[in-house]
C-alpha positions in Angstrom: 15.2 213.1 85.3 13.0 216.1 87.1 14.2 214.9 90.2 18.2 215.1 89.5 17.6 218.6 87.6 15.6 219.7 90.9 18.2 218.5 93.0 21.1 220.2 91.3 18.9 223.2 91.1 19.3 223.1 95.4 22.7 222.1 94.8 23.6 225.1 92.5 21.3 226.9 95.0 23.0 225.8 98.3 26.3 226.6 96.5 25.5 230.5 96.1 24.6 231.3 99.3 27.6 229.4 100.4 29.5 231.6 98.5 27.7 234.8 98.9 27.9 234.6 102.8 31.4 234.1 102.6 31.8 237.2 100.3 34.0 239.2 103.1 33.2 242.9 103.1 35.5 245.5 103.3 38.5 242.7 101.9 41.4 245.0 101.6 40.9 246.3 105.3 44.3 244.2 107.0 43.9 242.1 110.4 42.2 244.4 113.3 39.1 245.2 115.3 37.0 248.1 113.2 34.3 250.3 113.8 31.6 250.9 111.0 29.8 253.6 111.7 26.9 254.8 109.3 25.8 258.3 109.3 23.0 260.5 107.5 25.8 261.5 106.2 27.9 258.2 104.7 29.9 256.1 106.2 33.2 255.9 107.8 35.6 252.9 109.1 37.6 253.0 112.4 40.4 251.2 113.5 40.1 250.5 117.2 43.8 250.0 119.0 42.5 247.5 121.8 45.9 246.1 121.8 47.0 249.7 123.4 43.9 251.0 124.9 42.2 247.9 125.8 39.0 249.1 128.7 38.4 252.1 126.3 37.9 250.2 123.1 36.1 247.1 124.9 33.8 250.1 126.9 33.1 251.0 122.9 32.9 247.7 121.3 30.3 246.7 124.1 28.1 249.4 123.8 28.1 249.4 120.2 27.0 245.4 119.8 24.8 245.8 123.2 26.5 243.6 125.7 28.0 246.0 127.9 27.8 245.0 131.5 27.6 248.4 133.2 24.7 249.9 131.3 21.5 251.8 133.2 18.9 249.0 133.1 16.9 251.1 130.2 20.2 250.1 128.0 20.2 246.8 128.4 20.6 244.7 125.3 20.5 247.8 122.9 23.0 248.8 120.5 23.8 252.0 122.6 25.0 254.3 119.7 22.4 253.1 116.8 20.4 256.0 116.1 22.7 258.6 118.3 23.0 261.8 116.6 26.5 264.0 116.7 25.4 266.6 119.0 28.1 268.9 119.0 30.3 270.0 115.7 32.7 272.2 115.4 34.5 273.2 111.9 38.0 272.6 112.4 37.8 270.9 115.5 35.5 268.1 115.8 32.5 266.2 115.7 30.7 264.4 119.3 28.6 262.1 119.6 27.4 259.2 122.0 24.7 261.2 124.2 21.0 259.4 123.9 19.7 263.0 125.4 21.7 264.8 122.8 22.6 267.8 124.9 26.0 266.5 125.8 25.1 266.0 129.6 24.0 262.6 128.9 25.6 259.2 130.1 25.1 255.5 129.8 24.8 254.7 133.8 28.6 254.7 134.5 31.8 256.4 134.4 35.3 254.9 133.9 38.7 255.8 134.5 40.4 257.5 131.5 43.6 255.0 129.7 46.2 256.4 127.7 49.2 255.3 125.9 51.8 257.8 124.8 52.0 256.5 121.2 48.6 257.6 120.7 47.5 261.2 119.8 45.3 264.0 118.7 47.9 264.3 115.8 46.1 264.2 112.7 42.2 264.4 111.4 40.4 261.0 112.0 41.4 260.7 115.7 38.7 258.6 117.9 38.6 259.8 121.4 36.4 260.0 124.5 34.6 263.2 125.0 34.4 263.7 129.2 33.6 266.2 132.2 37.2 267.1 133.1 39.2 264.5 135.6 40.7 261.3 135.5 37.6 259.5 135.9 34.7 260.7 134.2 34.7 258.7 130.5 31.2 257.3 129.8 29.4 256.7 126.2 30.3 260.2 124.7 33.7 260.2 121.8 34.4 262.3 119.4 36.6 262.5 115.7 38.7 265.1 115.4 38.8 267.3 112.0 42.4 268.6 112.1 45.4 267.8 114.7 45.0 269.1 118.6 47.6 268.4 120.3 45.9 269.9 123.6 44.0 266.9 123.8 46.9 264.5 124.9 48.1 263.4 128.0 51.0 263.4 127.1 52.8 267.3 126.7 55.2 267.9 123.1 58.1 267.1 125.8 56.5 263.8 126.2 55.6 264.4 129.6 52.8 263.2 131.5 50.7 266.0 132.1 48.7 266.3 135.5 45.3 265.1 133.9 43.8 264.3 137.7 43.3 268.2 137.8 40.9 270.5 137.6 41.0 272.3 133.9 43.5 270.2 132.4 42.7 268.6 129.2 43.5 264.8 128.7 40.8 262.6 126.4 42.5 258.6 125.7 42.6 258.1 122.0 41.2 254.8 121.0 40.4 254.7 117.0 41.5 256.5 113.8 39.6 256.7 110.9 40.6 254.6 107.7 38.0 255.3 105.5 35.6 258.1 105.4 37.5 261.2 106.3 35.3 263.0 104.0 32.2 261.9 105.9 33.9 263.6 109.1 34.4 266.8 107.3 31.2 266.8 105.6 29.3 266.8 109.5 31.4 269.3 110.9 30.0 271.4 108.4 26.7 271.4 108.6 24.8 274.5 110.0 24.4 274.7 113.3 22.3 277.1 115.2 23.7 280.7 116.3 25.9 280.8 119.4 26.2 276.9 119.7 27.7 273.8 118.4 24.8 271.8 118.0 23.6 271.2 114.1 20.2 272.3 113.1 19.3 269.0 111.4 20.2 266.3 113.3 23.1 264.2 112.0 22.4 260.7 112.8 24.9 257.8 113.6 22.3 255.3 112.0 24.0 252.6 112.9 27.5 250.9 114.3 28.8 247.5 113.4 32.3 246.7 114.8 34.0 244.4 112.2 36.6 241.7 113.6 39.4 240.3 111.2 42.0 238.3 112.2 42.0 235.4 115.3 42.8 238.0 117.7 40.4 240.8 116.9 37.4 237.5 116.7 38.9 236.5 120.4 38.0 240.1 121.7 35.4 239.4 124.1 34.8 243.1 125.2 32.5 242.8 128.3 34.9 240.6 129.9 38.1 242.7 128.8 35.7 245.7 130.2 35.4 243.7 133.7 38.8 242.6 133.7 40.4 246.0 133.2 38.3 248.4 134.7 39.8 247.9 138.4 43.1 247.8 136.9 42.6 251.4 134.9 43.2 253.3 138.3 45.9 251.4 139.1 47.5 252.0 135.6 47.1 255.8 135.9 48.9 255.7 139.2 52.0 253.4 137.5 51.9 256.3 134.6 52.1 259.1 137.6 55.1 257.3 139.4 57.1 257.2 136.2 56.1 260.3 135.0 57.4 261.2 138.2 60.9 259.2 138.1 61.3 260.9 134.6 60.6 264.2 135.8 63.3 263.5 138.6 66.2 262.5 136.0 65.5 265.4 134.4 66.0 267.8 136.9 69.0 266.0 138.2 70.3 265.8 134.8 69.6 269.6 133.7 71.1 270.7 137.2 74.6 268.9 136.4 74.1 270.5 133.0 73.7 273.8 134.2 76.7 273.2 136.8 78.5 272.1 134.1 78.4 275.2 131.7 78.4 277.8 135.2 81.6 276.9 135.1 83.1 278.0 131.8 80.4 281.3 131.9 81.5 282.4 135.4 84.9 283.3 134.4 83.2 285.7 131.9 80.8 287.3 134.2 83.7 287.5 136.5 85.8 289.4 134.0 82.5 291.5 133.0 82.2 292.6 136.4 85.4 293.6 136.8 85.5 295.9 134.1 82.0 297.3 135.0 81.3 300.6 135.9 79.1 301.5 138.9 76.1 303.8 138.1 74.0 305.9 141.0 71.3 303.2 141.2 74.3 301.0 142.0 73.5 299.5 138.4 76.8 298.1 137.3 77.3 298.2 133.2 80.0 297.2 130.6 80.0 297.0 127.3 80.7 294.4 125.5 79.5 295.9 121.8 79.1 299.7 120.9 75.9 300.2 119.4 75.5 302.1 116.6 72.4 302.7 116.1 69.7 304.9 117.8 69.0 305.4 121.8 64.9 304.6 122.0 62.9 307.5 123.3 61.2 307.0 126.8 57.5 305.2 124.9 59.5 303.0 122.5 59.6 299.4 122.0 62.8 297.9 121.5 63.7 294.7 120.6 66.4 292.8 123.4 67.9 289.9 123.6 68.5 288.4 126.9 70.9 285.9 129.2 70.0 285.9 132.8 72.6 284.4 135.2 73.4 284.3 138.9 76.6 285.3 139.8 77.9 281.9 140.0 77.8 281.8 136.7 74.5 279.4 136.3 71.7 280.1 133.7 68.3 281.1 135.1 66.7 282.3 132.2 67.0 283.6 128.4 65.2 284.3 125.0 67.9 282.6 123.3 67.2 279.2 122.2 71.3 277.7 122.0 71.6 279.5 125.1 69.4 277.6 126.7 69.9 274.7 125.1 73.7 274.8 125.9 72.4 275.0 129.8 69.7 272.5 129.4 66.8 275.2 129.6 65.7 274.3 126.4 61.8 274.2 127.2 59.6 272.9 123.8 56.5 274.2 125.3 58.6 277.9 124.4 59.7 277.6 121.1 56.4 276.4 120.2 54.7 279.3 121.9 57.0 281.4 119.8 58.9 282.5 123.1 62.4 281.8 121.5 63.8 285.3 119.9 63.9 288.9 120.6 61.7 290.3 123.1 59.4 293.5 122.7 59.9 295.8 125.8 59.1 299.1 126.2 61.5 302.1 127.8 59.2 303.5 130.5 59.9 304.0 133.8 56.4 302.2 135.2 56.9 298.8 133.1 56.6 296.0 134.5 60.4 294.6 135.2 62.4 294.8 137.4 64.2 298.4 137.8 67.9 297.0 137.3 66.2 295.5 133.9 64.4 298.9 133.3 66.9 301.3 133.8 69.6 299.2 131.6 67.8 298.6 128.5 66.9 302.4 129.0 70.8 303.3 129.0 70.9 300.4 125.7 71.8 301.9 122.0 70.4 299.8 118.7 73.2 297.1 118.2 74.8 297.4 121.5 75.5 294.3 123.7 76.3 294.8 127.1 76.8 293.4 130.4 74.9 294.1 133.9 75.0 293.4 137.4 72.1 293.9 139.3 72.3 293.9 143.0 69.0 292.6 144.7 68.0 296.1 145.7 66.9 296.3 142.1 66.2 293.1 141.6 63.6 290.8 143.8 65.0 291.9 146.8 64.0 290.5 150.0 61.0 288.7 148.7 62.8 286.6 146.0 60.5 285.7 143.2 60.8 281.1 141.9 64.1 279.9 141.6 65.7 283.1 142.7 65.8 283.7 146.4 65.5 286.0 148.6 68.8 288.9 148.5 70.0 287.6 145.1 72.2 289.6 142.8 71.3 288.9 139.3 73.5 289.5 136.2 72.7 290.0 132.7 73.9 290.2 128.6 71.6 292.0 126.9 71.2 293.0 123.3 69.1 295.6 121.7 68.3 294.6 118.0 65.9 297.1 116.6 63.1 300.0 118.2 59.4 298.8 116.7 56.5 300.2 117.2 
């Protein structure tokens, strides 16, 4: 009798650890490859796209778990980022971490090509991305979560163009992970003191630890040091393949806006024609008409007024305007504009010494509030013999402009 209630006693025992190591942790996180990364702070969970960005997350996955083949031999076998701290915060931006000298110069013993995919993007707090040193090929250990969106980050401009990351100064960091739990534990480091004039906290915050959780068949199938081997010669070559299509697109483009801008030169240049012809020469050889008296006030010579442009060459094609249907009727419509606020009434002042052109000058000085008016500006008073971008050398420019308001 001892012996059966001793052996259901292992039994019952056998059974609960059973059970206990299957208990799955984190259960209602779906099928995916996740980053746990435990702070001083608390905790927070990362999904890690390898399907999209697969050298940057293996690069992570293996220095987190301590397999990663690259390493400096003091690395090997360590679990690179346990006991990292976030060196650099920034309220509002981000927080960085990944440097075992803290100071942000650090690196793990090699540098990889950066990997980006458009879907993915500094859009939102949460975003995982690697920190670098400028270039295309200087990724190492170091990432950062970003706080609030920054699109500034992407390689990718709001046009959905590739932008010329290769470069000195331009700013392109691949995006590999978003936060989908803890958000709160990234807000609550990039607050934390830090000491005057810096970035860097005055009590270290401490990534304790970092566990990379697999669920699913293809997240356990991972095997990051060999994806990191496998793709690391083909990262340079997958840059160049994003280059030459960003380059083919690019091409379209232009060809495309250049039939567009054809295409519309040839209902405006019956208008400019018409304009002209009903212009009036001025001393400067300025020619004016007006298309709608003003009725307001004539600014003083100090003034700012408020004008509205359309810039055309004589054939009638677009090469420039404030006016956001007008350039989107001539396929000028540039996003990176509007979204410096560039779209809309200018501020110019009426002085002899600004800096314009002296056709431009001398007619918004001749301008009234409310009036719209026609000009043709022969190259004399235009770019003359030098020619200045798109407009060459001994062009004649014309122009509808519209003063709306004098501010101060």
């Amino acid at each position: 009798m001892q012996l059966i209630s001793k052996t259901l006693q292992i039994l019952m025992l056998c059974l609960f650890v059973t059970l206990t190591s299957c208990k799955e942790e984190y259960p209602d996180l779906e099928d995916g490859l996740y980053a746990e990364i435990i702070t001083s702070k608390d905790t927070m969970i990362a999904k890690l796209f390898y399907d999209k960005v697969p050298l940057t997350v293996a690069n992570f996955v293996a220095l987190a778990e301590g397999n990663h083949p690259m390493v400096s031999e003091e690395f090997k076998g360590k679990k690179y980022y346990d006991s990292l701290t976030f060196h650099r915060v920034m309220d509002q931006f981000m927080i960085q971490g990944g440097d075992h000298t803290g100071t942000g110069g650090g690196n793990p013993g090699y540098k990889f090509t950066s990997e980006f995919d458009e879907t993915l993007k500094h859009d939102k707090g949460g975003i995982l991305s690697m920190a670098n040193s400028g270039g295309i090929g200087t990724n190492g250990s170091q990432f950062f979560v970003t706080e609030v969106p920054y699109p500034s980050l992407d390689a990718f401009d709001a046009n959905g163009n590739l932008k010329p990351c290769d470069r000195p100064r331009v700013s392109c960091h691949s995006v590999f992970g978003e936060l989908v739990k803890g958000i709160e534990v990234q807000d609550a480091i990039s607050n934390v003191p830090v000491a005057p004039g810096s970035s860097k906290p005055l009590e270290p915050v401490y990534m304790t630890k970092v566990t990379i959780i697999r669920k699913g068949s293809d997240a356990k199938s991972f095997n990051a040091p060999k994806v990191f081997e496998d793709e690391l010669e083909n990262a340079p070559k997958k840059w160049e393949a994003l280059k030459e299509i960003a380059k083919e697109k690019a091409e379209a483009e232009r060809i495309e806006r250049e039939e567009k801008i054809a295409e519309v030169a040839k209902e405006t240049k019956p208008l400019i024609d018409d304009y002209n012809a009903k212009a009036t020469t001025l001393a400067s050889g300025l020619k004016k008409h007006v298309i709608t008296e003003g009725t307001g006030a004539k600014p003083k010579e100090g003034e700012f007024a408020m004008i509205k442009y359309e810039g055309y060459f004589t054939d009638g094609r677009l090469f420039d305007s404030n006016q956001k249907a007008v350039a989107e009727k001539s396929g000028m419509y540039d996003q990176r504009r509007e979204d410096a606020g560039m779209y809309g009434a200018s501020r110019m002042q009426i002085r002899p010494d600004a800096q314009m052109i002296a056709g431009f000058k001398e007619a918004i000085a001749s301008m009234k509030v409310g009036e719209r008016a026609f000009f043709y500006i022969p190259s004399h008073l235009a770019y003359g013999e030098r020619g200045r971008g798109s407009i060459q050398p001994n062009t004649d420019l014309t122009f509808i402009l519209e003063m709306t308001e004098i501010v101060n």
